[in-house]
NUNU-205338 format. One record per residue (C-alpha): residue in three letters; chain; x, y, z. Coordinates in steps of 0.1 Angstrom, whole numbers, plus 5000, padded with zeros to 4 digits. Example, Ala and Ser with C-alpha at 12.3 -4.5 7.8 and 13.67 -1.06 7.14 Angstrom:
<rs>
@residu Ala, chaine A, px 5123, py 4955, pz 5078
@residu Ser, chaine A, px 5137, py 4989, pz 5071
</rs>
This chain:
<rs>
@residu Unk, chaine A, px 1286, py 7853, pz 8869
@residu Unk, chaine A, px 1254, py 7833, pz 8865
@residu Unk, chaine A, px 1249, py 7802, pz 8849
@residu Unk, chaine A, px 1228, py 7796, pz 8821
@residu Unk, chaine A, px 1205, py 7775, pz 8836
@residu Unk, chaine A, px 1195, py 7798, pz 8863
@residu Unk, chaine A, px 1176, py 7828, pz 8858
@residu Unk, chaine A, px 1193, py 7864, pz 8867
@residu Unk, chaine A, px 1168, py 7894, pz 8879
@residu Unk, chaine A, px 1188, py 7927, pz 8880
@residu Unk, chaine A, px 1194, py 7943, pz 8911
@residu Unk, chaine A, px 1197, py 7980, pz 8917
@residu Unk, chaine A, px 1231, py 7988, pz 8933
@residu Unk, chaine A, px 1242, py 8019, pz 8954
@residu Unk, chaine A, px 1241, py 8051, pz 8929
@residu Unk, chaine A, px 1277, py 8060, pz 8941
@residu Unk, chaine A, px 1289, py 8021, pz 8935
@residu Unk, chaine A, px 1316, py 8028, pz 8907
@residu Unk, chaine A, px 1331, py 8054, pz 8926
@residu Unk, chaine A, px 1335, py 8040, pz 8961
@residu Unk, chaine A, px 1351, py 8011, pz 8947
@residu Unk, chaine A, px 1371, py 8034, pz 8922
@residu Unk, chaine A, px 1367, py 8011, pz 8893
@residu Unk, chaine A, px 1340, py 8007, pz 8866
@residu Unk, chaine A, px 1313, py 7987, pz 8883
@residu Unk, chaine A, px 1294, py 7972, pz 8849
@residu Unk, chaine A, px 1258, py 7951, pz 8852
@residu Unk, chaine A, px 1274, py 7918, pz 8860
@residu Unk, chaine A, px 1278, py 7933, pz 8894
@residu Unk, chaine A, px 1241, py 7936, pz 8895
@residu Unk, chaine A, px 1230, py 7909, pz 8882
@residu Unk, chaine A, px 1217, py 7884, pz 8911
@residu Unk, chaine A, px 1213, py 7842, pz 8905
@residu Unk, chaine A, px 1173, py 7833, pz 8914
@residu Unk, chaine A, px 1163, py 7798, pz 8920
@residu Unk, chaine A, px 1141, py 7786, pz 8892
@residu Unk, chaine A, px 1101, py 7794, pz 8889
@residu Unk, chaine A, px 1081, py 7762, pz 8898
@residu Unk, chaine A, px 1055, py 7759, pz 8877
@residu Unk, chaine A, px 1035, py 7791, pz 8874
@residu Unk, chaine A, px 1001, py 7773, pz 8866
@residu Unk, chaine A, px 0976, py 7769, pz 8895
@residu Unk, chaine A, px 0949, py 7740, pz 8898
@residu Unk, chaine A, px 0917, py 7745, pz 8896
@residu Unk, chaine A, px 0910, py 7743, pz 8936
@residu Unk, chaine A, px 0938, py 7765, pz 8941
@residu Unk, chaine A, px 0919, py 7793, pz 8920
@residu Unk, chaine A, px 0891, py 7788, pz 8938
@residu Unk, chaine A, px 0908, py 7792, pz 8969
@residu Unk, chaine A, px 0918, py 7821, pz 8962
@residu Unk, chaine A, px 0883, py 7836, pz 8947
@residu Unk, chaine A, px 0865, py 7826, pz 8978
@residu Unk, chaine A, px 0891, py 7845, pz 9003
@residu Unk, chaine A, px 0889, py 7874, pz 8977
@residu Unk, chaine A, px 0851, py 7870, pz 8983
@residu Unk, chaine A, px 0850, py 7864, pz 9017
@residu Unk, chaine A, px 0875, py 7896, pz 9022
@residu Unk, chaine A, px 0854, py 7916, pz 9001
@residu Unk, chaine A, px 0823, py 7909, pz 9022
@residu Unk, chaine A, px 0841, py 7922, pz 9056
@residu Unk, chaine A, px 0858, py 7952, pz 9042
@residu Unk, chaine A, px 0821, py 7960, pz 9025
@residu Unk, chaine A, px 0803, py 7953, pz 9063
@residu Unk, chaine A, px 0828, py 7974, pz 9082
@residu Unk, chaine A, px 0826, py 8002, pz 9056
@residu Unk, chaine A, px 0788, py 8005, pz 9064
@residu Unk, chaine A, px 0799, py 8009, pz 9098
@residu Unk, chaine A, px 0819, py 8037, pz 9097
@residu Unk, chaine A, px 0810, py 8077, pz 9107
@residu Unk, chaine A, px 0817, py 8103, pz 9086
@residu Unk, chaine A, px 0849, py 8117, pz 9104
@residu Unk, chaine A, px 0866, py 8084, pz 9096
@residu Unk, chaine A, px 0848, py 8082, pz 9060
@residu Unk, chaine A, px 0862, py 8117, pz 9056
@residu Unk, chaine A, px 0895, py 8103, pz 9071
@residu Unk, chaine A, px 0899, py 8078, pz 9044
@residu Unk, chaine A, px 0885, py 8105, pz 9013
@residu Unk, chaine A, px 0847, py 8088, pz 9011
@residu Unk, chaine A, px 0816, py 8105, pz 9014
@residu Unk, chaine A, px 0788, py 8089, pz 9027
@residu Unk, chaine A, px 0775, py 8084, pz 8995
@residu Unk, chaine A, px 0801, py 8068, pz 8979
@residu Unk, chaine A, px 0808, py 8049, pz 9012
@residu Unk, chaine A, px 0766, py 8037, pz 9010
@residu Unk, chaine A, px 0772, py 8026, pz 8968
@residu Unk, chaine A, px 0804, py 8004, pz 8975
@residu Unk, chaine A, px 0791, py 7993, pz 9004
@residu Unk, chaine A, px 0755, py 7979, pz 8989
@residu Unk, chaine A, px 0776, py 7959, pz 8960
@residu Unk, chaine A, px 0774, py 7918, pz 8963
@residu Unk, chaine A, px 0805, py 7902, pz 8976
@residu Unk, chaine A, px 0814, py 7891, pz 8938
@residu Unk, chaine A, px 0814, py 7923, pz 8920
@residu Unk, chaine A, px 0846, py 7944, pz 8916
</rs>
């Protein structure tokens, strides 16, 4: 059993669980303890961490698109096309 302090997550047993142990197997068996969240919020430099490797990821994936033939564009379900409009968007746009 858990505590009430801690929060549970469920956790999916074997289909055939109740039956190999030849009892009723109810949640509690599935329920498994977590340690608790630390605080979810992040600082400002932390989300700009994370935009400028988001950025800086986008740029690279963008550059090596352009550098792809068409066997591997085709390979991955792009067109040229296609490949050419992702490929010309900034580094910030979605």
């Amino acid at each position: 059993m858990t505590s009430l302090s801690q929060p549970a997550t469920l956790v999916p047993g074997p289909a055939d669980a109740s039956a190999s142990l030849g009892r009723d197997v109810g949640p509690a068996a599935c329920v498994k303890p977590t340690a608790p969240r630390a605080d979810i919020r992040m600082s400002a430099f932390e989300r700009l961490a994370r935009t400028l490797i988001l950025w800086h990821h986008r740029s690279r994936s963008r550059a090596a698109l352009k550098r792809l033939d068409d066997r591997l564009l085709h390979d991955i379900g792009l067109d040229r096309d296609t490949a050419r409009r992702v490929a010309a968007k900034r580094f910030w746009q979605d």
